[in-house]
C-alpha positions as CSV (number, residue, x, y, z in Angstrom):
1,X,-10.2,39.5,30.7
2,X,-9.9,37.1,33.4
3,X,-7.9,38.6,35.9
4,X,-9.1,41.3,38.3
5,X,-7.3,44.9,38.5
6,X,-5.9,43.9,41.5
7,X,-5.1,40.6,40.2
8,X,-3.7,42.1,37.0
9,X,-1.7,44.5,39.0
10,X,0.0,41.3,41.6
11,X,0.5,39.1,38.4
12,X,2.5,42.0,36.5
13,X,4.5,42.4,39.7
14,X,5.9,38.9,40.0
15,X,8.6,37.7,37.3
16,X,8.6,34.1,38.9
17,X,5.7,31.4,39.2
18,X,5.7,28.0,39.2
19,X,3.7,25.3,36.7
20,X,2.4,22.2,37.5
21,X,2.2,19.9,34.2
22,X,1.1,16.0,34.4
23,X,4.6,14.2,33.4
24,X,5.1,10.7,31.7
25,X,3.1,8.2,33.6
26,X,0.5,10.6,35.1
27,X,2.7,12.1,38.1
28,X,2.7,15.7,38.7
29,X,5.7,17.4,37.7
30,X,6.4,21.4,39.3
31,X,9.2,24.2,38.2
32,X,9.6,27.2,38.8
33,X,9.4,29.9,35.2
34,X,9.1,32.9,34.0
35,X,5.5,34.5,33.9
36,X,4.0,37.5,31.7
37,X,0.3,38.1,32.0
38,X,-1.0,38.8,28.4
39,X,-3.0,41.5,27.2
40,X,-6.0,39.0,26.2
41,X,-6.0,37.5,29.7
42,X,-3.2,34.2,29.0
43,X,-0.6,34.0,31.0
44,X,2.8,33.5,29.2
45,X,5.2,30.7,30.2
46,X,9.0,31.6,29.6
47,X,11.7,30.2,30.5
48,X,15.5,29.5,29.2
49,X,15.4,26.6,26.3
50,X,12.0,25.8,27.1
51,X,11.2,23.9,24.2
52,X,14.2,21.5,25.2
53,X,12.1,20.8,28.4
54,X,10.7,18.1,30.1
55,X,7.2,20.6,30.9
56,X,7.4,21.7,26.9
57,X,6.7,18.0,26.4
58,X,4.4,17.6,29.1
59,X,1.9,20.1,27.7
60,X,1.9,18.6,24.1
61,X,1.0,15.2,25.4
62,X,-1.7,16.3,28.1
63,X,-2.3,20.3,28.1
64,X,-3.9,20.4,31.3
65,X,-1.5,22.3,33.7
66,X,-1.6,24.4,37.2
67,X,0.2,27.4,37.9
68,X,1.0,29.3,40.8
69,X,2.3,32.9,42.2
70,X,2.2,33.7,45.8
71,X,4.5,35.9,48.2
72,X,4.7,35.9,51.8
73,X,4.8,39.3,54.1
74,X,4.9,38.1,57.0
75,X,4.4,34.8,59.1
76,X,3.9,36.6,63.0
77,X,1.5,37.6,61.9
78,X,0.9,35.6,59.0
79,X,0.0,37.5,56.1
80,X,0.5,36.1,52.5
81,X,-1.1,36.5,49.0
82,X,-1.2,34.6,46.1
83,X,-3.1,33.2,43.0
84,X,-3.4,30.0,41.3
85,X,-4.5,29.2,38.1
86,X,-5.6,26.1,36.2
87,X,-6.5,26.1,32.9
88,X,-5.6,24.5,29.5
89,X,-1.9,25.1,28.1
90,X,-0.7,25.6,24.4
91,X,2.3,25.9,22.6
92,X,2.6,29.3,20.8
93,X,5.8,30.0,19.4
94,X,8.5,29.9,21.8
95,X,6.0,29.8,24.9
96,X,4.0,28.2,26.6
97,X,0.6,30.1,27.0
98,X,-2.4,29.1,29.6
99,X,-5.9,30.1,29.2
100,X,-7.6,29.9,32.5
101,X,-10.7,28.0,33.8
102,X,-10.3,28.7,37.2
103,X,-8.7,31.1,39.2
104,X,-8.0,30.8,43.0
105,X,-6.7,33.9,44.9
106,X,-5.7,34.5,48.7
107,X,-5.3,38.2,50.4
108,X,-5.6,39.6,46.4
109,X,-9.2,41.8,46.3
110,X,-9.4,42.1,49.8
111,X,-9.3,38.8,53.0
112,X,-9.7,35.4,52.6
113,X,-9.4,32.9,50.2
114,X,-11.8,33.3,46.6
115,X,-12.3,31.1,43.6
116,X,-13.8,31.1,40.7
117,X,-14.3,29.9,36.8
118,X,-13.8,31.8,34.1
């Protein structure tokens, strides 16, 4: 598994991340989808038509990709958490699925800001 309990536990919470793909031309394309964190440590991209998509196309020509979840509490004071993932996307089926390589969290596990590959 890739993902912390804790981790785990704010992933499964949140039904809304967004993915970074690399768009025609190299530039950075972001959207907001539909996350489920699968049992063998992928998270699932979902999303209404996604295979009619501009990121469904993205990740068949390059499948590197960045995806995000965070929340804000509070700004005064400021207290947010939140965890990014970059990794390699496929296509499986109807979905788009990312295995991790690194994972990035803030105010998940306890203070401050914690990476690490996986």
């Amino acid at each position: 598994m890739s993902f912390t309990a804790a981790e785990q536990e704010f992933l499964r919470a949140q039904p809304i991340g967004r993915l970074s793909t690399i768009g025609p031309g190299g530039q950075p394309q972001i959207r907001p989808v539909g996350v489920h964190l699968g049992p063998d440590g992928t998270i699932d991209v979902v999303g209404h038509a996604l295979a009619s998509t501009q990121k469904w196309r993205n990740v068949i020509a390059n499948p590197k990709v960045a995806f995000i979840v965070d929340e804000v509490h509070s700004v005064v004071p400021p207290r947010a958490q939140g965890i990014e993932i970059r990794g390699t996307a496929q296509i499986t089926g109807d979905t788009i699925r990312i295995t991790p390589s690194r994972v990035i969290t803030w105010g998940i596990d306890g203070e401050g800001t914690r990476a690490r590959n996986v």
